[in-house]
Each structure stands twice: as structure tokens, then as C-alpha cells.
ChimeraX commands (.cxc) that place a marker at each C-alpha (Angstrom):
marker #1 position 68.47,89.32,134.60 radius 0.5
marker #1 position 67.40,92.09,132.17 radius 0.5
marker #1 position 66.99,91.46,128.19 radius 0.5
marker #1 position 69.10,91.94,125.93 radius 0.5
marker #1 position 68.31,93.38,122.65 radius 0.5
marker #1 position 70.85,92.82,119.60 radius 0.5
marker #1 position 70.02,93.36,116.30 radius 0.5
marker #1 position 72.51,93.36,113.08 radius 0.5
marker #1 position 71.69,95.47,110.15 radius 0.5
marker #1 position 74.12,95.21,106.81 radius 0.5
marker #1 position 72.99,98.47,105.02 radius 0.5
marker #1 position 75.39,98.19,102.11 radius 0.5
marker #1 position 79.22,98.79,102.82 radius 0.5
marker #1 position 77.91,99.61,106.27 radius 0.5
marker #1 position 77.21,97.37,109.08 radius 0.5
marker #1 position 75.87,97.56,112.44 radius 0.5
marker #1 position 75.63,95.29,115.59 radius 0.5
marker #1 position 72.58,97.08,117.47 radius 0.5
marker #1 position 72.72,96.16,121.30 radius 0.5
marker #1 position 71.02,97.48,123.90 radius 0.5
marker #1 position 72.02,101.52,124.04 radius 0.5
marker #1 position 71.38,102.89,127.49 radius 0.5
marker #1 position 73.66,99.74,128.84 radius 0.5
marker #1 position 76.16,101.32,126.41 radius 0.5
marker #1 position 77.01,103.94,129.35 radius 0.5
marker #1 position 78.52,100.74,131.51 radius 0.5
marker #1 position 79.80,101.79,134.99 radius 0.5
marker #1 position 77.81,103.89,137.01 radius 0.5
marker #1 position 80.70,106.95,136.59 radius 0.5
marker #1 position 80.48,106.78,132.87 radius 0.5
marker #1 position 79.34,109.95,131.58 radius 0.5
marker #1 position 79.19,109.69,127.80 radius 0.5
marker #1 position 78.58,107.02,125.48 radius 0.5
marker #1 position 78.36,107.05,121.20 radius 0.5
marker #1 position 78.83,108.05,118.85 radius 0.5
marker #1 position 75.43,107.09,117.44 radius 0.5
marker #1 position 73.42,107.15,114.08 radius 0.5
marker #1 position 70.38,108.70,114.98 radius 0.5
marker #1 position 68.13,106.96,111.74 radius 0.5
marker #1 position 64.38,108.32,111.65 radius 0.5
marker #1 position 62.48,104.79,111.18 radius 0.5
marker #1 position 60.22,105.27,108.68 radius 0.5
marker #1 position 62.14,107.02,106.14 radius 0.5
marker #1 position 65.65,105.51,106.79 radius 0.5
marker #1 position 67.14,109.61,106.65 radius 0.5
marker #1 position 69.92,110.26,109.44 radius 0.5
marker #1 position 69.72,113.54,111.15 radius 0.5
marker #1 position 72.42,115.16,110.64 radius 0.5
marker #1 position 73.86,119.17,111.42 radius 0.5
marker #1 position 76.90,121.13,110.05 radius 0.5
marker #1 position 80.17,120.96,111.40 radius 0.5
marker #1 position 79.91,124.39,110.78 radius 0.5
marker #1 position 77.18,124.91,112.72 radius 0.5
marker #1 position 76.21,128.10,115.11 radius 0.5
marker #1 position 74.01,128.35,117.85 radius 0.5
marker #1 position 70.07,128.61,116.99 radius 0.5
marker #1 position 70.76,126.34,113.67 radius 0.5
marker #1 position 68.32,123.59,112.31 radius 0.5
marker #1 position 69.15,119.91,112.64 radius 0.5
marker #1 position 68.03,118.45,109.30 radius 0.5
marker #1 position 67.10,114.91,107.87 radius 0.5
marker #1 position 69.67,113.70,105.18 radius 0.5
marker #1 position 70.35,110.47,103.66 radius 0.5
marker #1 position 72.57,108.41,105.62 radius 0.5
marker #1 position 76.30,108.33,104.83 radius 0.5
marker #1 position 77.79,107.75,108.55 radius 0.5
marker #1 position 79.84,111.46,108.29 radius 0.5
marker #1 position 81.02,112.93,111.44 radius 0.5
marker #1 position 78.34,114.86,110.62 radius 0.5
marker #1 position 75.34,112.41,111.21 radius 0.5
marker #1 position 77.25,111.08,114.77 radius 0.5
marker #1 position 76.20,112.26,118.15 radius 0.5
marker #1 position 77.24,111.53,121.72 radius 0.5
marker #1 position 74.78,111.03,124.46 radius 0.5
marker #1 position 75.72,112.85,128.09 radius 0.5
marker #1 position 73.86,111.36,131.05 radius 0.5
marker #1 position 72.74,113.90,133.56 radius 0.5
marker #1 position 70.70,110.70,135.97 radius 0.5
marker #1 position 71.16,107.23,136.53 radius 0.5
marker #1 position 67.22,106.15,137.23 radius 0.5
marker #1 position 65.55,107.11,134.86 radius 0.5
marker #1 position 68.19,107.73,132.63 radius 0.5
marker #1 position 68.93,111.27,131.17 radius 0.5
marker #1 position 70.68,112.59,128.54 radius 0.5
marker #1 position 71.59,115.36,126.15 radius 0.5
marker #1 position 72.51,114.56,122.55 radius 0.5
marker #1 position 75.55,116.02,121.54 radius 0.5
marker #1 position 76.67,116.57,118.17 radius 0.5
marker #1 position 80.49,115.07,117.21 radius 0.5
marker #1 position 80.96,117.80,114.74 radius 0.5
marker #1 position 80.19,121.04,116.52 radius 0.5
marker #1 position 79.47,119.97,120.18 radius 0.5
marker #1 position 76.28,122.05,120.20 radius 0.5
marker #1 position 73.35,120.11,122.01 radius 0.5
marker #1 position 70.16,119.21,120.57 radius 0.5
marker #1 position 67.68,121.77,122.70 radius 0.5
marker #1 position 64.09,121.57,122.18 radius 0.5
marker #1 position 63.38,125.56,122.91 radius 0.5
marker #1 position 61.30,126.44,125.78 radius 0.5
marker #1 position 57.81,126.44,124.39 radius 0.5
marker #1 position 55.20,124.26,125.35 radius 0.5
marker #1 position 53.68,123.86,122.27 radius 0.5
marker #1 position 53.09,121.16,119.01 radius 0.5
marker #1 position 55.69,122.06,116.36 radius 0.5
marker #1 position 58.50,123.62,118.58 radius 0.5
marker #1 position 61.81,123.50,116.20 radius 0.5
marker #1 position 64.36,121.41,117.63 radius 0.5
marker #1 position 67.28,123.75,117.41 radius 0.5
marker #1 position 71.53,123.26,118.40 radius 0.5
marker #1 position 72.51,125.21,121.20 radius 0.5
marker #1 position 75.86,125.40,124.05 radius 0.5
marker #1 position 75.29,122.49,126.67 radius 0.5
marker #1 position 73.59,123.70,129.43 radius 0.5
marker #1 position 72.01,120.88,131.42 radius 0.5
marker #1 position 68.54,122.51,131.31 radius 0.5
marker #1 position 65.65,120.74,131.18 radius 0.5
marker #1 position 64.92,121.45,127.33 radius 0.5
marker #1 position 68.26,120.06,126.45 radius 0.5
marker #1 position 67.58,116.21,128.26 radius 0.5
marker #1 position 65.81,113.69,126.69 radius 0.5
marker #1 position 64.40,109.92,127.91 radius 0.5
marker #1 position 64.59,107.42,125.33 radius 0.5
marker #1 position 62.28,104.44,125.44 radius 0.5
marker #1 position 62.33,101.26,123.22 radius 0.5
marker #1 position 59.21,101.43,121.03 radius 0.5
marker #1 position 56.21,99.08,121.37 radius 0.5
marker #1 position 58.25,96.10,118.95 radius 0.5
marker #1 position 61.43,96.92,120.59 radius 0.5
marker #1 position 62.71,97.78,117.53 radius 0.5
marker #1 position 62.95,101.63,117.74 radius 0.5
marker #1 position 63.54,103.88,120.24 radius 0.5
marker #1 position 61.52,107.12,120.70 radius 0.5
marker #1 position 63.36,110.23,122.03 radius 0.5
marker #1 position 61.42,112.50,124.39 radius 0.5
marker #1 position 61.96,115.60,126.27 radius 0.5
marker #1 position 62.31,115.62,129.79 radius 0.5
marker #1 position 60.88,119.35,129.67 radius 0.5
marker #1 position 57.43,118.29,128.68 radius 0.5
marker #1 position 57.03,114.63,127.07 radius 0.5
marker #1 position 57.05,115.45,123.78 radius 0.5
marker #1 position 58.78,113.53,120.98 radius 0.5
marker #1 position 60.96,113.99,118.39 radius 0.5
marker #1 position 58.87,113.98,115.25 radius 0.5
marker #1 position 59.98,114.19,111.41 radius 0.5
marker #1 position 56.35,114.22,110.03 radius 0.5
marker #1 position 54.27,111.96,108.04 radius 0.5
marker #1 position 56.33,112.25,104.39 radius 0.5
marker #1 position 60.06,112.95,105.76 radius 0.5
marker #1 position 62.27,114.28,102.96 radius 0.5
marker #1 position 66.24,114.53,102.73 radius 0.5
marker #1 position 66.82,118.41,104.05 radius 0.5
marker #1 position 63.66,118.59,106.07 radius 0.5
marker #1 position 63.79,119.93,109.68 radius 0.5
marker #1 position 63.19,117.69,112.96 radius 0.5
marker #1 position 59.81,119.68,115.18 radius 0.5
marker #1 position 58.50,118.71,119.07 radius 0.5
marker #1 position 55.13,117.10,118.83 radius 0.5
marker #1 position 52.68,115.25,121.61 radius 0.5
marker #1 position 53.88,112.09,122.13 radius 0.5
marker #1 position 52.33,109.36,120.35 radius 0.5
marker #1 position 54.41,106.62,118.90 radius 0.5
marker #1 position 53.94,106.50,115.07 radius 0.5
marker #1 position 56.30,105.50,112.74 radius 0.5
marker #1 position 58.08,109.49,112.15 radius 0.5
marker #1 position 58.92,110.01,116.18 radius 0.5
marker #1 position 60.64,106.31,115.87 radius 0.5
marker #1 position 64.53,106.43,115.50 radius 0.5
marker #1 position 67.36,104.01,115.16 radius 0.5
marker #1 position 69.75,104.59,117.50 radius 0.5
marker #1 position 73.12,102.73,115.83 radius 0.5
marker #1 position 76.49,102.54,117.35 radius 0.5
marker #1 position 78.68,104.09,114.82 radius 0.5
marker #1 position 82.66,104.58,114.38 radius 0.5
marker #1 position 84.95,104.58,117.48 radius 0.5
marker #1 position 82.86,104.52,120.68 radius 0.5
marker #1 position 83.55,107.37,122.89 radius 0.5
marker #1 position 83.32,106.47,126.58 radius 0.5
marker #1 position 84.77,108.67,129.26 radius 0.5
marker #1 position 84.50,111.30,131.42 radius 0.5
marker #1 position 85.64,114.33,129.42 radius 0.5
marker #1 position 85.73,115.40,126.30 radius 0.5
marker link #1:1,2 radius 0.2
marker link #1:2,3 radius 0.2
marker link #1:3,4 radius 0.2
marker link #1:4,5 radius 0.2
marker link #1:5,6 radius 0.2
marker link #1:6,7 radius 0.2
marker link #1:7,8 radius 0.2
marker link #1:8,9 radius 0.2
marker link #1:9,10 radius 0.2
marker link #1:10,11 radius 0.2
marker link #1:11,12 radius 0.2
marker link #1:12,13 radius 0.2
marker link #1:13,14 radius 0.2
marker link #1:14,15 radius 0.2
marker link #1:15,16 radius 0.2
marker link #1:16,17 radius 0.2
marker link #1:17,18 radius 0.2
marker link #1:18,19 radius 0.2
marker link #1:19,20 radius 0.2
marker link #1:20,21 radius 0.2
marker link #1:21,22 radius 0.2
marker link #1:22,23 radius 0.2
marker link #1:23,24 radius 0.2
marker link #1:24,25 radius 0.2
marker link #1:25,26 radius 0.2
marker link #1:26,27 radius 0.2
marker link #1:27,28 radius 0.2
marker link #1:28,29 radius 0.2
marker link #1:29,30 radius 0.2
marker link #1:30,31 radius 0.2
marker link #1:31,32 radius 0.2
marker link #1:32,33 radius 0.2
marker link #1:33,34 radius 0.2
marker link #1:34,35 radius 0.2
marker link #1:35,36 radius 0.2
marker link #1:36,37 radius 0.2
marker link #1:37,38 radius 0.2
marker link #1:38,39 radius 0.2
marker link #1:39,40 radius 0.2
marker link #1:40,41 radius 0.2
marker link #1:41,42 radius 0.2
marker link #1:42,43 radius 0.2
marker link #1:43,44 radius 0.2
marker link #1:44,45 radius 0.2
marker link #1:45,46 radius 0.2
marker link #1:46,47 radius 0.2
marker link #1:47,48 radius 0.2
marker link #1:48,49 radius 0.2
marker link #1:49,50 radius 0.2
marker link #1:50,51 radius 0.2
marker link #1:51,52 radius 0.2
marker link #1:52,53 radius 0.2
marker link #1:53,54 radius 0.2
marker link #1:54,55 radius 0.2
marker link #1:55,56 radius 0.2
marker link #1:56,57 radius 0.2
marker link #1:57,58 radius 0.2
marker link #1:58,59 radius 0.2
marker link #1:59,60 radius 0.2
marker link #1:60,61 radius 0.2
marker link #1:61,62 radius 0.2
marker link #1:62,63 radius 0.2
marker link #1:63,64 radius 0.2
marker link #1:64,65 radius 0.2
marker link #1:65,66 radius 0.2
marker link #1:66,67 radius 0.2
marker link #1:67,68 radius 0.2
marker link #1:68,69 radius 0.2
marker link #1:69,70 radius 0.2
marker link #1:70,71 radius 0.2
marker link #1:71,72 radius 0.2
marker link #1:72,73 radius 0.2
marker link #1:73,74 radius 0.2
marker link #1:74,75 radius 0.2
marker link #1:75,76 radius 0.2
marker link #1:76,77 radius 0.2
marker link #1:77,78 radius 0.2
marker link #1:78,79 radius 0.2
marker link #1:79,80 radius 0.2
marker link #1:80,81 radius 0.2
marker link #1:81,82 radius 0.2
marker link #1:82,83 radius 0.2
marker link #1:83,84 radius 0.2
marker link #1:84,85 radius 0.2
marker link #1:85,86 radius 0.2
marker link #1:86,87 radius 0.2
marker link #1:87,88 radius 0.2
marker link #1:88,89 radius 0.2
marker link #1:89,90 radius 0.2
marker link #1:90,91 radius 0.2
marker link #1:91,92 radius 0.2
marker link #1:92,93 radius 0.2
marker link #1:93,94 radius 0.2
marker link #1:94,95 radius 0.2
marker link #1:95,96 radius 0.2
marker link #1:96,97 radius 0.2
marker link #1:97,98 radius 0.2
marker link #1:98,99 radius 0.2
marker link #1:99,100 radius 0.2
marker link #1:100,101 radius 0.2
marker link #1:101,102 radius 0.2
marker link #1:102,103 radius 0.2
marker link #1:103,104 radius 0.2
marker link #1:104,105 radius 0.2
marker link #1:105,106 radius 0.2
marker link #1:106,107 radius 0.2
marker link #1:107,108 radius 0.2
marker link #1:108,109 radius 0.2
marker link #1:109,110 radius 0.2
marker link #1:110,111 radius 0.2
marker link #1:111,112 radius 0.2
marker link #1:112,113 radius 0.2
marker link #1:113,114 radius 0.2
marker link #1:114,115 radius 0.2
marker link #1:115,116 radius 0.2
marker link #1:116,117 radius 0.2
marker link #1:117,118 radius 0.2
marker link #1:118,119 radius 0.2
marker link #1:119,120 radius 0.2
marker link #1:120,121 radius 0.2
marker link #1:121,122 radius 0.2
marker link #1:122,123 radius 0.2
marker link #1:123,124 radius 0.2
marker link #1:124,125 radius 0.2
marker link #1:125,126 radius 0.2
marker link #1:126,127 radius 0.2
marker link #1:127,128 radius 0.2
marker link #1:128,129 radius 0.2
marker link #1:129,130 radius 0.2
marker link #1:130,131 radius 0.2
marker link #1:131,132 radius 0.2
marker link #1:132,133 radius 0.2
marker link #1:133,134 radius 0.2
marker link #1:134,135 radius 0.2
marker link #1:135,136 radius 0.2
marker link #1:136,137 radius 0.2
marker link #1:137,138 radius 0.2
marker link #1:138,139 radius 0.2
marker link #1:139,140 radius 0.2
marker link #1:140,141 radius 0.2
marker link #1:141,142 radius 0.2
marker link #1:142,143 radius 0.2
marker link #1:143,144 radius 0.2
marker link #1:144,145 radius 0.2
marker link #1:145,146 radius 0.2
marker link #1:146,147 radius 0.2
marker link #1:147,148 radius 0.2
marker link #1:148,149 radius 0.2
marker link #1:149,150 radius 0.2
marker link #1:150,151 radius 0.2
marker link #1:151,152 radius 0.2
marker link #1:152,153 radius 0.2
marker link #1:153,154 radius 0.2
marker link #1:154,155 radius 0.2
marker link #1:155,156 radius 0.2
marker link #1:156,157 radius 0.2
marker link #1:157,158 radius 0.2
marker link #1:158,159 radius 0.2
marker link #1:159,160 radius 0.2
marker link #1:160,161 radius 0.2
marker link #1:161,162 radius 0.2
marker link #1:162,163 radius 0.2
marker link #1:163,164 radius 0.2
marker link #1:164,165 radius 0.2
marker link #1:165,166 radius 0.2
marker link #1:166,167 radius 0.2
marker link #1:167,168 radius 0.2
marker link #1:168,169 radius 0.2
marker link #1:169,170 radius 0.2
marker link #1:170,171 radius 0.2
marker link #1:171,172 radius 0.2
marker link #1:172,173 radius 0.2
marker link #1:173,174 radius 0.2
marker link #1:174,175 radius 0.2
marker link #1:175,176 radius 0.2
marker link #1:176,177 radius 0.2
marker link #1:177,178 radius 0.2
marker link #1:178,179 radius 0.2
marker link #1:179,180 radius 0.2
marker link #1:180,181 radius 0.2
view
């Protein structure tokens, strides 16, 4: 029987129940699951984009306030390993990491398009405590820097596990779980 991994985290007038995230897609014909906090580790700063948002903009880091704003969905694309895009719940643009193969790629919002850039693997962190988001285009992670700030902008950068590509990944609001949107 797999583990199970539950965590609860009482950040003020907001709690969480943290369980085990890629089980949060259930049957196999589930196609979404969220929406999800996405909570960079080290600095506790939620990224977050405009529900106003256009093609080409910036995801930023803000503080986290649990707006429609800071939720995303995730859309699997394959059952072993598991893929996904990250959708956000206030503009429906996808999180695409650009096609450059390069350190410090911005991680801009673009149309869904199933491409390679736009899918990500998440893996649990070495203490099981995080989870680090990489791109199925080239391995790199999501990465906020060494001194995140509130407004800052998220970059790609080699994989390597420190404490700014580590996110919380928190269940947030009413779950969406279905096969359209």
C-alpha cells in the first residue's frame, strides 16, 4: 500500500489539511484536480497572476491571501509518470516555461496548448515536505531565487533542490474535479 502524506497547517484565519496531491486526481478519467495554493517554501509568498491577465504576462510572488488570484488547477496530460499543466482559476492561461533551454528562462502565462513547455512533474522533496515543480521540456525547476520578495518574478533554473525551487502545494477553496471546465 502506498504512503500517505497529511499534513495540517493553521496559518491564521486560514487552514489547510495537506494530503497527498497527485492522488487528488482519483479515478483514472479524472482530468483536473485543485484548486491549489502554490506557496514558495522558503519565503512563505504565493504565486499569484492577474485576473486580468494577457498572454506573455509575468506570474509574480505575493503574500498569501488565498484570492482567486493565487488558485490554480492542475490538468493531467499522463497517468505514469504523471503530467500536468498548471492552470490559473482567474484567467485560464497556463503556466509555460518558454522554449529556451537555458538558466533564467521567465516563466510566462500563455493559451493551453499541451506542449511540452507547458507540463510539469512534481516530486515530493527530499523531507517530503515540499514538492518541487519541473518541466517536462528539459528538467528544470521552478526557482524564486535566494532572497524572494512580494512582486518578484518566478525564472527556470537547473534543477537542484534548495529551499527557493520548493513549493507548497495546498488544497484551497472548492475542489474542482471533472472533466471540463
Amino acid at each position: 500500500m502506498p504512503h500517505k502524506f497529511n499534513l495540517g497547517l493553521n496559518l491564521g484565519i486560514i487552514q489547510f489539511e495537506i494530503e497527498d496531491i497527485l492522488n487528488g486526481f482519483g479515478s483514472i478519467n479524472r482530468e483536473f484536480a485543485g484548486s491549489f495554493l502554490l506557496v514558495e517554501r522558503k519565503s512563505g509568498l504565493a504565486l499569484e497572476v492577474s485576473d486580468r491577465a494577457e498572454k506573455g504576462c509575468r506570474p509574480t510572488l505575493s503574500k498569501l491571501h488565498g484570492g482567486i488570484s493565487q488558485q490554480w488547477l492542475f490538468h493531467k496530460y499522463s497517468k505514469k509518470p504523471i503530467e500536468i499543466s498548471i492552470l490559473s482559476v482567474s484567467c485560464g492561461l497556463a503556466l509555460d516555461r518558454t522554449q529556451d533551454k537555458i538558466d533564467k528562462v521567465p516563466v510566462v502565462c500563455w493559451e493551453e496548448n499541451g506542449e511540452a513547455w507547458q507540463r510539469w512533474k512534481v516530486k515530493k522533496t527530499y523531507d517530503k515536505f515540499g514538492w518541487q515543480i519541473n518541466s517536462v521540456y528539459d528538467g528544470r525547476s521552478l526557482d524564486v531565487g535566494e532572497a524572494p520578495n512580494s512582486g518578484d518574478e518566478i525564472w527556470m533554473w537547473t534543477s537542484h533542490c534548495q529551499t527557493h525551487q520548493q513549493f507548497l502545494i495546498l488544497p484551497f477553496g472548492k475542489s474542482v474535479a471533472r472533466n471540463d471546465l
